[in-house]
PAVOMAR-758538 format. One record per residue (C-alpha): residue number from 1; residue in three letters; chain; x, y negated, z negated. Coordinates in steps of 0.05 Angstrom, whole numbers. Layout:
# residues N
<rec><nr>NUM</nr><rest>Ala</rest><kette>A</kette><x>X</x><y>Y</y><z>Z</z></rec>
...
END
This chain:
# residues 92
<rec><nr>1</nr><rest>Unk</rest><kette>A</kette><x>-750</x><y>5605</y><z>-3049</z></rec>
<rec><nr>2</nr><rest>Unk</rest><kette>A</kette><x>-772</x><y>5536</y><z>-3039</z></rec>
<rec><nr>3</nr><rest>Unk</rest><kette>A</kette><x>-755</x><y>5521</y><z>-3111</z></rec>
<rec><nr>4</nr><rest>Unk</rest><kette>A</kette><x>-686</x><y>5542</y><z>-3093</z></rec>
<rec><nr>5</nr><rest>Unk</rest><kette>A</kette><x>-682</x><y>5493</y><z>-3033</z></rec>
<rec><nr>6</nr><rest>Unk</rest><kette>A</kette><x>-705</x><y>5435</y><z>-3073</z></rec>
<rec><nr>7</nr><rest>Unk</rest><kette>A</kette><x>-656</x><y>5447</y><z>-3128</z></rec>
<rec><nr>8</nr><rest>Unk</rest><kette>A</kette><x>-595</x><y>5449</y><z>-3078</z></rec>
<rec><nr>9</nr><rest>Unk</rest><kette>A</kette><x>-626</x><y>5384</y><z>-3033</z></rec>
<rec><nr>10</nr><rest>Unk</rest><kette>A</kette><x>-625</x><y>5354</y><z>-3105</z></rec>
<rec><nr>11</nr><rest>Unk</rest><kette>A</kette><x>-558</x><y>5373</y><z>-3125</z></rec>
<rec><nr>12</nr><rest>Unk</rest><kette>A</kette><x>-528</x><y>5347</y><z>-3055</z></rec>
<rec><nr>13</nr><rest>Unk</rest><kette>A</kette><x>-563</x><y>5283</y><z>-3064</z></rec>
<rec><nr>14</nr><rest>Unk</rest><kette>A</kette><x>-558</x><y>5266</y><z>-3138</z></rec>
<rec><nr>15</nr><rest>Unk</rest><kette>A</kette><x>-503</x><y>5224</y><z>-3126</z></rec>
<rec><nr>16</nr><rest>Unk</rest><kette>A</kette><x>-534</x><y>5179</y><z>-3071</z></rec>
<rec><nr>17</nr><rest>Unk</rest><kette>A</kette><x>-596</x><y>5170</y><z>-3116</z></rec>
<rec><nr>18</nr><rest>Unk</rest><kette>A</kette><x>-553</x><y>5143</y><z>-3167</z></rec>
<rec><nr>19</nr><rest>Unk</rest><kette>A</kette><x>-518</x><y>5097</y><z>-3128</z></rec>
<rec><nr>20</nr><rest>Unk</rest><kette>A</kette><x>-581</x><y>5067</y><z>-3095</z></rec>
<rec><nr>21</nr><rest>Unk</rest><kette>A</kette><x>-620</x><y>5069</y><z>-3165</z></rec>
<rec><nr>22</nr><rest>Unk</rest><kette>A</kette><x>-563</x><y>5027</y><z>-3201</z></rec>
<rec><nr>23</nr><rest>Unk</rest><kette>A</kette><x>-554</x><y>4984</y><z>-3136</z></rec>
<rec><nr>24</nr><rest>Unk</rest><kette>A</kette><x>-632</x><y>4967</y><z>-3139</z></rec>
<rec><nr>25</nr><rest>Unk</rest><kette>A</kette><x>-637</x><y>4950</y><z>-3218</z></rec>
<rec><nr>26</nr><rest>Unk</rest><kette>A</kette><x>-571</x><y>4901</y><z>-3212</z></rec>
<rec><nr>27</nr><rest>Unk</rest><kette>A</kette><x>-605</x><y>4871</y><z>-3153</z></rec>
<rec><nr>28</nr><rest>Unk</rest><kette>A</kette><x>-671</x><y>4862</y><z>-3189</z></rec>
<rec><nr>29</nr><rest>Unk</rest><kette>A</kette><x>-642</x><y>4834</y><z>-3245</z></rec>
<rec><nr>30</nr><rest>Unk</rest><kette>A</kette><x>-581</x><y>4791</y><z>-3208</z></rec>
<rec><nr>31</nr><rest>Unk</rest><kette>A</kette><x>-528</x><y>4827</y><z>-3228</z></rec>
<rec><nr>32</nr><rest>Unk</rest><kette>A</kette><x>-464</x><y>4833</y><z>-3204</z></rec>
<rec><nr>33</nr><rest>Unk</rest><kette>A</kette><x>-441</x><y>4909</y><z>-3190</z></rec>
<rec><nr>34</nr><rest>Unk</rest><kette>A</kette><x>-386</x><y>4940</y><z>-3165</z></rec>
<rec><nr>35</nr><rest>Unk</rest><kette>A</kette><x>-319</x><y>4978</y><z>-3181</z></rec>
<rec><nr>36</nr><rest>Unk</rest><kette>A</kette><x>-273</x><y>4947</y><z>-3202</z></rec>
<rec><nr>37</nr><rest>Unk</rest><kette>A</kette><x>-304</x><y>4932</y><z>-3280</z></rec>
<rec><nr>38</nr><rest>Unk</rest><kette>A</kette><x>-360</x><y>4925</y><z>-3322</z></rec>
<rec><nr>39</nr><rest>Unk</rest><kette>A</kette><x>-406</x><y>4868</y><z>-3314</z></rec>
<rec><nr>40</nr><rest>Unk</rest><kette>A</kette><x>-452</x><y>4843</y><z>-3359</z></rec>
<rec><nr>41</nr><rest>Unk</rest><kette>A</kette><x>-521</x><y>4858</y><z>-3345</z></rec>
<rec><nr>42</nr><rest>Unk</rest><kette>A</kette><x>-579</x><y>4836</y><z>-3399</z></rec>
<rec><nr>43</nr><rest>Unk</rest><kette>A</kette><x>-650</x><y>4878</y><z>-3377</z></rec>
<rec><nr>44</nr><rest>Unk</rest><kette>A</kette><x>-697</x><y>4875</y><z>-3429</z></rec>
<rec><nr>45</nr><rest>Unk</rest><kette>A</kette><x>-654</x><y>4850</y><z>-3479</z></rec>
<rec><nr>46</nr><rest>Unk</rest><kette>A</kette><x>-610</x><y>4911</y><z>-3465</z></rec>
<rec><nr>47</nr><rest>Unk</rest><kette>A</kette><x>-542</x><y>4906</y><z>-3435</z></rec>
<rec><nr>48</nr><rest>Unk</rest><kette>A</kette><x>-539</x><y>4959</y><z>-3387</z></rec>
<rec><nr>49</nr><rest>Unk</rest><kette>A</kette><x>-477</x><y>4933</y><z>-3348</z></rec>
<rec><nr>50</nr><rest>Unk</rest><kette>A</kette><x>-431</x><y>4996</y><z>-3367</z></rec>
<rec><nr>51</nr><rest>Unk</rest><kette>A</kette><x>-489</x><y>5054</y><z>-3350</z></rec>
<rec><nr>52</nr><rest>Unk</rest><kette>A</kette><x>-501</x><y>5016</y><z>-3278</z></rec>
<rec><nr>53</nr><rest>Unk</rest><kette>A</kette><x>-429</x><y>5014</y><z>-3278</z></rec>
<rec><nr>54</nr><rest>Unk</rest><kette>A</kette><x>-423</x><y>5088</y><z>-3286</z></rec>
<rec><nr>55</nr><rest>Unk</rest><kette>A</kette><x>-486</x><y>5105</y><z>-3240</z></rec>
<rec><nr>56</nr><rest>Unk</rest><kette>A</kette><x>-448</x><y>5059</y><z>-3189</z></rec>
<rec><nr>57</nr><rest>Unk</rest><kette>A</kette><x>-390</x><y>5097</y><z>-3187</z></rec>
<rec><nr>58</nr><rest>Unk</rest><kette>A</kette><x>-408</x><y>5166</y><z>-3197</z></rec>
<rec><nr>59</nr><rest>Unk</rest><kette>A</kette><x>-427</x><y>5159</y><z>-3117</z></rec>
<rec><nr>60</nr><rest>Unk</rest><kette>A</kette><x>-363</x><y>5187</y><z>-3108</z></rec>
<rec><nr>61</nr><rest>Unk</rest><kette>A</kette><x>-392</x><y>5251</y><z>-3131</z></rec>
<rec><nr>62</nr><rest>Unk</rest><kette>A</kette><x>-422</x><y>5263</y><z>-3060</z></rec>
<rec><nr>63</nr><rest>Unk</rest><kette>A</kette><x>-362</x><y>5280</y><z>-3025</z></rec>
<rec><nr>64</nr><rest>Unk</rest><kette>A</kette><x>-358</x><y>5338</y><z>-3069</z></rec>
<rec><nr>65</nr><rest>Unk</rest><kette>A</kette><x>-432</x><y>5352</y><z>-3082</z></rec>
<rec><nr>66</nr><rest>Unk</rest><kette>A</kette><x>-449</x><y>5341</y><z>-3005</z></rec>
<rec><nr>67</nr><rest>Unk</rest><kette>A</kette><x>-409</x><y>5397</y><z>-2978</z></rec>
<rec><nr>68</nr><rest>Unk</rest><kette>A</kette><x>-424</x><y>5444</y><z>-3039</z></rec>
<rec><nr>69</nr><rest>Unk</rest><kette>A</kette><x>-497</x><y>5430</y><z>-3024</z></rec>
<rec><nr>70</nr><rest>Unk</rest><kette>A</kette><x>-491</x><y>5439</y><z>-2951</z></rec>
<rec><nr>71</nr><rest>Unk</rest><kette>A</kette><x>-451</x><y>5508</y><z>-2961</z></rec>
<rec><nr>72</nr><rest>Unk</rest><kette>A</kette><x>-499</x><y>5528</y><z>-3009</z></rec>
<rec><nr>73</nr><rest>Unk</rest><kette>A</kette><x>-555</x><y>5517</y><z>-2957</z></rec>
<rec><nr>74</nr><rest>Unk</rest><kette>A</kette><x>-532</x><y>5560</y><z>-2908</z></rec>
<rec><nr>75</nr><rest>Unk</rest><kette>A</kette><x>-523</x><y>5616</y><z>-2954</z></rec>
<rec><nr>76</nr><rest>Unk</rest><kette>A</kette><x>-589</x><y>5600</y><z>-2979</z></rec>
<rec><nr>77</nr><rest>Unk</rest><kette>A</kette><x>-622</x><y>5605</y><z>-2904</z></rec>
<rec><nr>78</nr><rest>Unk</rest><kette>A</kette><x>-574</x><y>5666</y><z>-2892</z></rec>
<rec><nr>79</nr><rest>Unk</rest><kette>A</kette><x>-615</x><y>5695</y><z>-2952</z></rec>
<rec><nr>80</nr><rest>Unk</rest><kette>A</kette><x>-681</x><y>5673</y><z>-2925</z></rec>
<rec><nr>81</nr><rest>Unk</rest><kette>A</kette><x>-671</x><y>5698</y><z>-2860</z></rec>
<rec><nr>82</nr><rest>Unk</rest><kette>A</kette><x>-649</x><y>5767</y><z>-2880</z></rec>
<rec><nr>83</nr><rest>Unk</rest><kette>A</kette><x>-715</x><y>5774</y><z>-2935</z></rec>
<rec><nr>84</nr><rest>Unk</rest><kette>A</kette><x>-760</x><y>5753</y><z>-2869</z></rec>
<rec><nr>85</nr><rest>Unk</rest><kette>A</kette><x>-726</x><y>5799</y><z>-2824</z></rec>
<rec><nr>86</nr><rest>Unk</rest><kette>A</kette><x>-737</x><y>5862</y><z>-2879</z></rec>
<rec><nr>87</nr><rest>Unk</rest><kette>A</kette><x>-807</x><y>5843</y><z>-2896</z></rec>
<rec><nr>88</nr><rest>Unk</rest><kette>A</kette><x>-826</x><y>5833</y><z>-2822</z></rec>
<rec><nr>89</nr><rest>Unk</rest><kette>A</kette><x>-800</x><y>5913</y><z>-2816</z></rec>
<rec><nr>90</nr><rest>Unk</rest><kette>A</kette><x>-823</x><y>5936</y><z>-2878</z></rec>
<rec><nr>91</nr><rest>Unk</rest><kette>A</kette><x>-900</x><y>5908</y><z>-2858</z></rec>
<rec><nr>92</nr><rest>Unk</rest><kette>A</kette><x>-885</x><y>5945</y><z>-2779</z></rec>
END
């Protein structure tokens, strides 16, 4: 069960982890991010302008995951609660 609740919290929050990872690596390396087009952005040798780009804007995933994940909780603690409840008699 608790496997379960991570895996939603993740899901919900992918998104926002994204976001604040791409955010953090263009800071570090003094980039300029946002969404209106691809910047470039040399780490390493390594242009990675177009994946913190894509991290950047696949934010927008959250309103959709957020929700999902929130539904999915409840139903998850509706679950919980009802495998407590017949354990609790079962054990009685």
């Amino acid at each position: 069960m608790r496997w379960t609740f991570a895996l939603i919290v993740s899901f919900a929050l992918m998104p926002i982890l994204s976001v604040m990872t791409s955010i953090g690596a263009a800071s570090v390396a003094g980039c300029q991010l946002d969404e209106a087009s691809v910047h470039r952005c040399v780490i390493l040798g390594i242009d990675i302008g177009g994946l913190l780009a894509l991290m950047f804007v696949a934010g927008w995933f959250a309103l959709a995951t957020i929700p999902l994940g929130g539904g999915a909780l409840l139903i998850w603690a509706a679950v919980a609660i009802v495998l407590f409840i017949r354990s609790r008699n079962k054990a009685a």
